[in-house]
C-alpha positions as CSV (number, residue, x, y, z in Angstrom):
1,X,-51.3,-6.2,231.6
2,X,-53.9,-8.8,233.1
3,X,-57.1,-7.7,234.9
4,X,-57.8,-9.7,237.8
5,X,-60.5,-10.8,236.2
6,X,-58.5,-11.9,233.5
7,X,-56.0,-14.3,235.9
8,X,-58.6,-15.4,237.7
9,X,-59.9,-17.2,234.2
10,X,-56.3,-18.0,233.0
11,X,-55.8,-19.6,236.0
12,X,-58.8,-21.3,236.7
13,X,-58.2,-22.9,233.0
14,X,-54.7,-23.8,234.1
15,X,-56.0,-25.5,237.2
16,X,-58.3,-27.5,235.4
17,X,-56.0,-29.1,232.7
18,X,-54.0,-29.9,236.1
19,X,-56.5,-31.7,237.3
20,X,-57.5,-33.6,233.9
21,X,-54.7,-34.7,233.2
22,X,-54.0,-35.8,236.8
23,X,-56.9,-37.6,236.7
24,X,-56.6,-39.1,233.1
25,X,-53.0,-38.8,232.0
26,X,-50.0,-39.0,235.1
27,X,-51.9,-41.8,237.5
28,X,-51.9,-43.9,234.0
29,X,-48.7,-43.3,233.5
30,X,-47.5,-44.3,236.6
31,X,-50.1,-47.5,236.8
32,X,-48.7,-48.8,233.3
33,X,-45.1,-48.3,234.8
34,X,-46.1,-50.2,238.0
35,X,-48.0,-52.6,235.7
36,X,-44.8,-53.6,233.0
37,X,-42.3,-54.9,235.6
38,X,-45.2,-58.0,235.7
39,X,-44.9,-58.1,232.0
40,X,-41.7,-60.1,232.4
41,X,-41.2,-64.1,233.7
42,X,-40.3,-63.3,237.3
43,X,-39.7,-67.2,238.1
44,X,-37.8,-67.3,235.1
45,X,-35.4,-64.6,235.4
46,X,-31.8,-64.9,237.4
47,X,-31.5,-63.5,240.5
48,X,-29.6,-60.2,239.3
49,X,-32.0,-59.5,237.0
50,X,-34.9,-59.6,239.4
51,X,-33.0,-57.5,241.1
52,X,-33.3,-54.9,239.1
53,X,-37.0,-55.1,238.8
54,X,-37.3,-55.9,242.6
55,X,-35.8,-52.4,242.9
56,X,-37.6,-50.6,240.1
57,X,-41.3,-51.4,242.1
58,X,-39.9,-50.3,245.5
59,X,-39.0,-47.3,243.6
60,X,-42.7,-47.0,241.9
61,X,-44.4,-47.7,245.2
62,X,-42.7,-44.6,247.1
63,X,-43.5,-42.9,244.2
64,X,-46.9,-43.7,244.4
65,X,-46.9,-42.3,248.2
66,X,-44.7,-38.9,247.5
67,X,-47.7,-38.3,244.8
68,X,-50.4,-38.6,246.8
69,X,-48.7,-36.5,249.6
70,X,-47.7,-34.1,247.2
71,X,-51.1,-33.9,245.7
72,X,-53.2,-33.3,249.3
73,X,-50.4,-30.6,250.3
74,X,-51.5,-28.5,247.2
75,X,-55.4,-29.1,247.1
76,X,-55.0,-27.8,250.7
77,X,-53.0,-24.9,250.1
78,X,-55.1,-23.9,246.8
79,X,-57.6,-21.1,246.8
80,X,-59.8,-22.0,243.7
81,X,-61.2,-18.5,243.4
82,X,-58.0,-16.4,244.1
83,X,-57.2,-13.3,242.5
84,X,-53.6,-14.3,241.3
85,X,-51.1,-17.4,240.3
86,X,-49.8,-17.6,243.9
87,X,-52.5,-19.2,245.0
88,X,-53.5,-21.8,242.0
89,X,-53.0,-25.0,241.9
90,X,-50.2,-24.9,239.5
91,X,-48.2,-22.7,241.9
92,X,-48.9,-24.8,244.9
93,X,-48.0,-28.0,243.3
94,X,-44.5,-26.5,242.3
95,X,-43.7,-25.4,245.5
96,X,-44.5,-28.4,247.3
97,X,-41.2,-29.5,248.9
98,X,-42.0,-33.2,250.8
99,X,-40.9,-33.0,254.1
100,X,-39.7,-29.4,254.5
101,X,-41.1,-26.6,256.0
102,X,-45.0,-26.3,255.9
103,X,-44.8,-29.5,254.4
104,X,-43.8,-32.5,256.6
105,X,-45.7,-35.2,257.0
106,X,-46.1,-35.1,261.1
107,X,-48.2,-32.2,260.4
108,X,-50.1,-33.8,258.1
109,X,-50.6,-36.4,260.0
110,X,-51.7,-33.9,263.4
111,X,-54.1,-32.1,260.7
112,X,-55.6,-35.0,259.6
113,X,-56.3,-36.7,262.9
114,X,-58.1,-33.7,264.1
115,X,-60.5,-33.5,260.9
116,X,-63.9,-35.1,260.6
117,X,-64.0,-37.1,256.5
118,X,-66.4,-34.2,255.7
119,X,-63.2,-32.1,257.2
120,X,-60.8,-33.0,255.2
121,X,-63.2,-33.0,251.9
122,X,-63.6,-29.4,252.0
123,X,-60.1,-28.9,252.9
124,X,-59.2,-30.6,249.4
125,X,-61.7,-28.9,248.2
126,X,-64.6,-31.7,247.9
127,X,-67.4,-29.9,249.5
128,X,-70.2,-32.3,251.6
129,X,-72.8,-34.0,249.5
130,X,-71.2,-33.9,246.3
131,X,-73.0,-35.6,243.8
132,X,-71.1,-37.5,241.6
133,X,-72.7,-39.1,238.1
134,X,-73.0,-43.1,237.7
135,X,-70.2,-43.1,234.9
136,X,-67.9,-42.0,238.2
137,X,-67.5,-45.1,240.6
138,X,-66.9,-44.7,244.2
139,X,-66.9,-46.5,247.4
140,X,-69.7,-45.4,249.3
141,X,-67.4,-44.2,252.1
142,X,-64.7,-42.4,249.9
143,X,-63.6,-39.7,252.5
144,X,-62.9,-42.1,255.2
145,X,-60.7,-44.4,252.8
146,X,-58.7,-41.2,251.7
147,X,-58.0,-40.1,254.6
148,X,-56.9,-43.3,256.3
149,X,-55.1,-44.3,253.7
150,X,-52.9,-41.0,253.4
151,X,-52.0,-41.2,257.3
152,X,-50.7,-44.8,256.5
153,X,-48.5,-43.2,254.1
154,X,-47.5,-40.7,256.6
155,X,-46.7,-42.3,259.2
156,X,-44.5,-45.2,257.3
157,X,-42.8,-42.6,255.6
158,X,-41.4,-41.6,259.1
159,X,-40.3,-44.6,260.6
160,X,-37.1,-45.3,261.8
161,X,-35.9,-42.0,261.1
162,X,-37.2,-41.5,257.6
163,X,-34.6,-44.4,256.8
164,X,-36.7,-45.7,254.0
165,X,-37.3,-42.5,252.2
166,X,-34.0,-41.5,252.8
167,X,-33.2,-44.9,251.1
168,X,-35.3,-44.0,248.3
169,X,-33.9,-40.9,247.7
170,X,-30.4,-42.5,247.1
171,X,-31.9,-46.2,245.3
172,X,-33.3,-42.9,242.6
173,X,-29.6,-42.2,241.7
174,X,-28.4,-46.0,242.2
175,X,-26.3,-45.2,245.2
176,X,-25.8,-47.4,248.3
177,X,-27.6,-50.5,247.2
178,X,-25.9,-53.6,247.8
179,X,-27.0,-56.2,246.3
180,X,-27.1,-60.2,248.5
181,X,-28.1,-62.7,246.3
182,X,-27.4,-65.4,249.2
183,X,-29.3,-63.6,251.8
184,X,-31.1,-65.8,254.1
185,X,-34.8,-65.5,253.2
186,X,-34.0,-64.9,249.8
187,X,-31.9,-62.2,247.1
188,X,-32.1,-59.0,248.7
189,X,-30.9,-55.3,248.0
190,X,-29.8,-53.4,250.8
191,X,-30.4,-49.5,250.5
192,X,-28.4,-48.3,253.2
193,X,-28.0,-45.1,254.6
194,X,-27.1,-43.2,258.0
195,X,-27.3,-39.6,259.9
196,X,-24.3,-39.5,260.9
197,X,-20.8,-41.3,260.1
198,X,-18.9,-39.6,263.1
199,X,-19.4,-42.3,265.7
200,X,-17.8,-45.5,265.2
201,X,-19.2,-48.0,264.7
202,X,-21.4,-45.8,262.6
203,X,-25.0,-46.9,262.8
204,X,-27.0,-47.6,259.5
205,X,-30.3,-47.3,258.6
206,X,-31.2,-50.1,256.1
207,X,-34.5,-50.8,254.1
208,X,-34.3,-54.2,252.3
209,X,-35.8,-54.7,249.4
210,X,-35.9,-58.8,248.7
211,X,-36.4,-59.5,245.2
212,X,-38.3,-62.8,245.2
213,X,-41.5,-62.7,242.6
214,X,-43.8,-62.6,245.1
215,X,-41.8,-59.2,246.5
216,X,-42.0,-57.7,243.4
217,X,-46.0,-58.4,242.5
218,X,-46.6,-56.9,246.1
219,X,-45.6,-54.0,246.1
220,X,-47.1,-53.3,242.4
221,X,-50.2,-54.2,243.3
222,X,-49.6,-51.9,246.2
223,X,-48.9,-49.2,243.8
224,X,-51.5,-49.6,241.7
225,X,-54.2,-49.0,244.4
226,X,-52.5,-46.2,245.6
227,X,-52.1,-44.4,242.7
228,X,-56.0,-45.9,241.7
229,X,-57.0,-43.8,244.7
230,X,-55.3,-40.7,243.9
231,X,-57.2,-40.9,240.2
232,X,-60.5,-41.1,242.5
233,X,-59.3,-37.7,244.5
234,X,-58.4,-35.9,241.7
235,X,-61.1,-36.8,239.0
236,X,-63.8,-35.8,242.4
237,X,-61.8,-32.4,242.9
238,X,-61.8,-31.9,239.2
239,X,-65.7,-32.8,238.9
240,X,-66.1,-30.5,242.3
241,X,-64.7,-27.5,241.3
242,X,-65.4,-27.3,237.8
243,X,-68.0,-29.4,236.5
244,X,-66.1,-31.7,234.4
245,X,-66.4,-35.3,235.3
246,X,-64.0,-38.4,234.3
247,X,-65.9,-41.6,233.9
248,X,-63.6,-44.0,235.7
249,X,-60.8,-45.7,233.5
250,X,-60.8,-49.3,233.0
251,X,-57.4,-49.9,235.0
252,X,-58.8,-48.1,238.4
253,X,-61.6,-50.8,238.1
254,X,-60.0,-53.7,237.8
255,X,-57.3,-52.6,240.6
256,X,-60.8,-51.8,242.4
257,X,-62.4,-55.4,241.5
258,X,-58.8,-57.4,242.3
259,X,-57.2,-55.3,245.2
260,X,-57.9,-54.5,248.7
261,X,-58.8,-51.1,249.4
262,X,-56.6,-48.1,250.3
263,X,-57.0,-48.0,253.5
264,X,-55.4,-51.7,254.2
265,X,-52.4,-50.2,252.1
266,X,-49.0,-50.4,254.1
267,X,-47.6,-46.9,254.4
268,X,-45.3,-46.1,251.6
269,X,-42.0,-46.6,253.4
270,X,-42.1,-50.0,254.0
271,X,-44.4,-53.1,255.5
């Protein structure tokens, strides 16, 4: 049987491959994802198959939101120097249920709004003044552009109802997607969903997803910075808590050097 002492070191090791290969390994994978529905001719492709791909990024960018979400519900909820697996990051980041209990995003959104940046650093666990080596690159006001950036994400995630995540949910699985290639400003999939079919006429929520080129670029890029940030939290956390510092990959830069920042971000659940 463990010590505590013992658990506390198993753990702390678990926590920080977490963190590595948040930092290194899952915000790639998602990036390069994000990144090979451009590897295709978008102007060249018929409007069904664009489609698809049109669908595929909206998919990619609410990814890109539930991640970060996900991630900041955990670093919150994670006691570094606990006795026990409860409270490690491994354990918080499997019970994190979006939007359920302790973890809906209007109490996010309340918790962030009351913290200072230096506020919600320690609450992820970034404590003030960290010092971060030049192979780790940063914009000079890092905690502010989190932080706004994650109520954007918030907040569009809850409008009108939750009907685009509740879209999202169901585009996942291919349900309710109806697909209008002569919709007026252009091919469109409809991901429709409602509350309640008991009333007649039964009203529908509806997030469109058009599927021009242009559509489809957006909303990459869109992903890309999100998920560019969410490197920049974690690899920070990582170098925090345990020493161990990522230098900055070469796809975070150039989504740094070609993209706005975070902040200006539209919320993941639509424009």
């Amino acid at each position: 049987m463990h010590s505590i002492a013992q658990i506390r070191d198993d753990r702390a090791a678990l926590d920080r491959r977490l963190l590595f290969s948040g930092a290194t390994f899952t915000t790639a994978q998602r990036a390069f994802m994000a990144r090979s529905l451009l590897q295709h001719d978008l102007e060249g492709l018929d409007p069904e198959t664009r489609a698809y791909l049109a669908v595929q990024a909206f998919e990619q960018y609410m990814l890109a939101g539930e991640d970060s979400l996900h991630w900041v519900f955990a670093l919150m909820d994670w006691q570094p120097d606990g006795a026990d697996m409860t409270s490690s990051l491994v354990a918080r980041i499997d019970r994190v249920a979006i939007g359920s209990d302790k973890y809906q995003e209007s109490g996010l959104i309340a918790r962030l709004q009351s913290m200072t940046d230096e506020g919600f650093g320690t609450a992820i666990k970034v404590p003030p003044g960290v010092a971060m080596p030049d192979e780790v690159e940063h914009h000079e006001e890092f905690l502010h552009h989190w932080r706004a950036g994650l109520l954007r994400i918030a907040n569009g995630r809850l409008a009108d109802e939750r009907a685009m995540v509740r879209a999202f949910n169901k585009a996942k699985h291919g349900l309710l997607a109806l697909f209008d290639p002569a919709a007026a400003d252009g091919p469109t999939v409809d991901l429709i969903t409602s509350r309640d079919y008991t009333e007649i006429p039964v009203a529908m929520g509806r997030a469109r997803v058009r599927a021009l080129p242009l559509d489809i670029r957006r909303r990459v890029e869109w992903t890309l910075q999100i998920q560019a940030v969410l490197q920049g939290i974690l690899t920070v956390v990582l170098g925090a808590q345990f020493g161990l510092w990522v230098p900055t990959p070469d796809w975070v830069k150039e989504v740094v050097a070609t993209s706005v920042w975070y902040e200006e971000v539209p919320g993941a659940a639509g424009e």
